[in-house]
C-alpha positions as CSV (number, residue, x, y, z in Angstrom):
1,X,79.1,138.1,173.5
2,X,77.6,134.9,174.8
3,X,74.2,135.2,173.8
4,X,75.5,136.8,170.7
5,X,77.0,134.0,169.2
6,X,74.1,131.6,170.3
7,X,71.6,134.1,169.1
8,X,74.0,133.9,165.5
9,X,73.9,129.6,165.9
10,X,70.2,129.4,166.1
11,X,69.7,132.3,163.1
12,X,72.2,130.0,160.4
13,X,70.6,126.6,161.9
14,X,67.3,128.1,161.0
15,X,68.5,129.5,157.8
16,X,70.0,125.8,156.9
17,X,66.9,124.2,157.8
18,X,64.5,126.8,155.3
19,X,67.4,126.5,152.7
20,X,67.1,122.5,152.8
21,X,63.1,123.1,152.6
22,X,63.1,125.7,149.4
23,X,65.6,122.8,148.0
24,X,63.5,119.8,148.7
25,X,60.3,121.5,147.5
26,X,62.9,122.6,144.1
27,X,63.8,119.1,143.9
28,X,60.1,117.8,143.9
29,X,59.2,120.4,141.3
30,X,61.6,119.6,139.0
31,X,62.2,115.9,139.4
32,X,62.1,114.0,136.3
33,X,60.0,110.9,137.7
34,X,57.1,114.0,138.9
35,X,57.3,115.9,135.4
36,X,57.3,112.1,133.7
37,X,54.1,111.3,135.8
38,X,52.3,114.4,134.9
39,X,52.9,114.1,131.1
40,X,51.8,110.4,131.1
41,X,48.5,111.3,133.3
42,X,48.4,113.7,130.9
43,X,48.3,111.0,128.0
44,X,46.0,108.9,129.7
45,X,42.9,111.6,129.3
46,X,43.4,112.4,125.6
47,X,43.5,108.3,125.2
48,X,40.4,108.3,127.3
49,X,38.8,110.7,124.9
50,X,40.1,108.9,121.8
51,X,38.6,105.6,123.6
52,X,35.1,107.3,124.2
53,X,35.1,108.9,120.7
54,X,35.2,105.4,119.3
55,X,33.2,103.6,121.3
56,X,30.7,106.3,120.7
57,X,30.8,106.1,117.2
58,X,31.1,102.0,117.3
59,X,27.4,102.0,119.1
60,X,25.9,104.1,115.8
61,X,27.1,101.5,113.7
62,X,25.7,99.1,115.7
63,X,22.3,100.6,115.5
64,X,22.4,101.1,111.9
65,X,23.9,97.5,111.2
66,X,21.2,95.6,113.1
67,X,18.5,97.6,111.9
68,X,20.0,96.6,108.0
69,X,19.9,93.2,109.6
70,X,16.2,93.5,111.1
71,X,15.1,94.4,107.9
72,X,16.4,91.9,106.2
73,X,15.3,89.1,108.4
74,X,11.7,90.5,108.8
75,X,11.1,89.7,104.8
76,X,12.6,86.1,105.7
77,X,9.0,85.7,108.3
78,X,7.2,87.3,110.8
79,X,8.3,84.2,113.4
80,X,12.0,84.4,112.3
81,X,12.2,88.1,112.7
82,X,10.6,88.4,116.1
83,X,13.3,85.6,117.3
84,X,16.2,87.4,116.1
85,X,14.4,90.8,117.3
86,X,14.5,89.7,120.8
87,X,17.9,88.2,120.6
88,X,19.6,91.4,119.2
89,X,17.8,93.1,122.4
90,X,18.9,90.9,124.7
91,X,22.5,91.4,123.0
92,X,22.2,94.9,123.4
93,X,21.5,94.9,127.1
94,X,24.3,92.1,128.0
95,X,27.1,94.0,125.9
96,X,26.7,97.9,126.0
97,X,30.4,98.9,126.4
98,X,31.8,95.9,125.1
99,X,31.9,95.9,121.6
100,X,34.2,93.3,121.2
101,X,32.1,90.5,123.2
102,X,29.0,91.8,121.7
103,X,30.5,91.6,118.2
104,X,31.0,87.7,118.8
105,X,28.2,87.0,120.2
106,X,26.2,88.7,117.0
107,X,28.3,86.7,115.0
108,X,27.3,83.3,116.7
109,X,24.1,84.1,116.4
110,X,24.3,84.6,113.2
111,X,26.1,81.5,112.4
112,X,23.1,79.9,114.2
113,X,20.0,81.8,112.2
114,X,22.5,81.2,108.9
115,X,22.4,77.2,110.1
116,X,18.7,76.9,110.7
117,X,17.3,78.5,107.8
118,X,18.4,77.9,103.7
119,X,19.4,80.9,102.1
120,X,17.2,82.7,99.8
121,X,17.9,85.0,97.0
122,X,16.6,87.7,99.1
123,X,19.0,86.8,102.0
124,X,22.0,86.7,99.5
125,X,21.0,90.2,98.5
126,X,20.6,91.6,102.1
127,X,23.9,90.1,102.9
128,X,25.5,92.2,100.2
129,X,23.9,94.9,101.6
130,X,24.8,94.5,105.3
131,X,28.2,93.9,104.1
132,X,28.7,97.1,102.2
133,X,26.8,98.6,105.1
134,X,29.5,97.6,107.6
135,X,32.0,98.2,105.4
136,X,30.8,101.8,104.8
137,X,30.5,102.4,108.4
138,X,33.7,100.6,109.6
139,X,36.1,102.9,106.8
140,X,36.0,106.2,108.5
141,X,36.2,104.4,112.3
142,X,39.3,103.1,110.9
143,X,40.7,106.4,109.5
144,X,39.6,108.3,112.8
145,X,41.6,106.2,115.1
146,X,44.5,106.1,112.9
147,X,44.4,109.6,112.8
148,X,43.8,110.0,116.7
149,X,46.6,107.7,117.5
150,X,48.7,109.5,115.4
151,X,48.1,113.1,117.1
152,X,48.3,111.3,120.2
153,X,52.0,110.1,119.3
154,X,53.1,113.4,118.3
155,X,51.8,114.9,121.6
156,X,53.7,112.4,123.4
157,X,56.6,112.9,121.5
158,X,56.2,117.1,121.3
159,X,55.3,117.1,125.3
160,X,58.3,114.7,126.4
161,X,61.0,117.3,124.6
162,X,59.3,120.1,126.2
163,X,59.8,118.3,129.7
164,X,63.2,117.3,129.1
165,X,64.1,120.9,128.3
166,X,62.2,122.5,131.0
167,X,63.8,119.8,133.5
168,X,67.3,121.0,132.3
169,X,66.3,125.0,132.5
170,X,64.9,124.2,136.1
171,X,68.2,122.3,137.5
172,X,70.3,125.4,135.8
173,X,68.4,128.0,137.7
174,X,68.1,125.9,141.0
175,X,71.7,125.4,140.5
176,X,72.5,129.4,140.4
177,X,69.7,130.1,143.2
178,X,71.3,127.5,145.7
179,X,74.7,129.2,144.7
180,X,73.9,132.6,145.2
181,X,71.4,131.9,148.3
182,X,75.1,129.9,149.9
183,X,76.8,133.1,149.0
184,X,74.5,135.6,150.5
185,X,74.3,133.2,153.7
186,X,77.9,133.0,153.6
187,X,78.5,136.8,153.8
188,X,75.6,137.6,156.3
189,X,77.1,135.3,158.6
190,X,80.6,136.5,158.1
191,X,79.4,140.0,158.0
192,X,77.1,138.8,161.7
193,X,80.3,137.5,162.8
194,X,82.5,140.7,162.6
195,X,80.2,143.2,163.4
């Protein structure tokens, strides 16, 4: 009788401890803060995409715009182009991925050329055109990242119901397991205990 009822003390201490296991791996599955985390990461690589899409596309209207511009500044003189020629490649190397610094720095230079040199009719007519050439190529960047922050809000937004709903279906069915697991233990050690 002895060893019976240590033999039944080790079998519902070990059944305690796998019970408070299964509950604390539950617990990690369906924490909020965990699902939270994973929807966010989750963010984070579709704005990635978004960010890549765009810088892509920024670099091709780059290219186009200072060729425009090379054009324009190689009917000004041979001298004045290959100056500006070498600057826009030295640009190109020092701000690849940073189309924010290299867009200042173009427009110093610019200021600096504009300074140097009187304006001709033929400069006022290849600033129209680089204009409209910037604008034409700016428009649609515009309208794609609208649009892409937009899909990306109403991911977030569709993704952080689906959470909170699956978070509430998990803690209902954990609740029911843990209650009928107690149970079953419950009986198997009163059933242990009177056999």
């Amino acid at each position: 009788m002895g060893e019976d009822t240590e033999q039944l003390s080790t079998e519902i201490a070990a059944t305690r401890g796998n019970l408070a296991n299964h509950l604390d791996e539950l617990q990690d599955k369906v924490s909020p803060a965990a699902i939270v985390d994973r929807k966010k990461a989750a963010a984070r690589d579709r704005v990635g995409n978004v960010r890549s899409k765009v810088m892509g596309s920024a670099g091709g209207a780059k290219d186009s715009v200072t060729g425009t511009v090379s054009g324009a500044v190689s009917g000004a003189g041979g001298s004045v182009s290959g100056t500006a020629s070498e600057a826009a490649e030295t640009a190109k190397d020092q701000f690849q991925g940073s189309p924010l610094a290299a867009g200042v720095a173009a427009f110093g230079l610019g200021m600096v050329i504009a300074a140097l040199v009187p304006a001709t009719r033929a400069e006022s007519r290849a600033a129209v055109q680089v204009k409209d050439a910037v604008q034409d190529h700016a428009q649609p960047l515009v309208e794609d990242v609208k649009a892409a922050a937009a899909e990306v809000g109403g991911q977030v937004k569709d993704n952080a119901a689906e959470a909170v709903e699956q978070v509430k279906q998990t803690g209902q069915d954990a609740t029911g397991r843990v209650k009928d697991e107690g149970t079953t233990a419950v009986e198997t050690v009163r059933t242990d205990t009177q056999g």
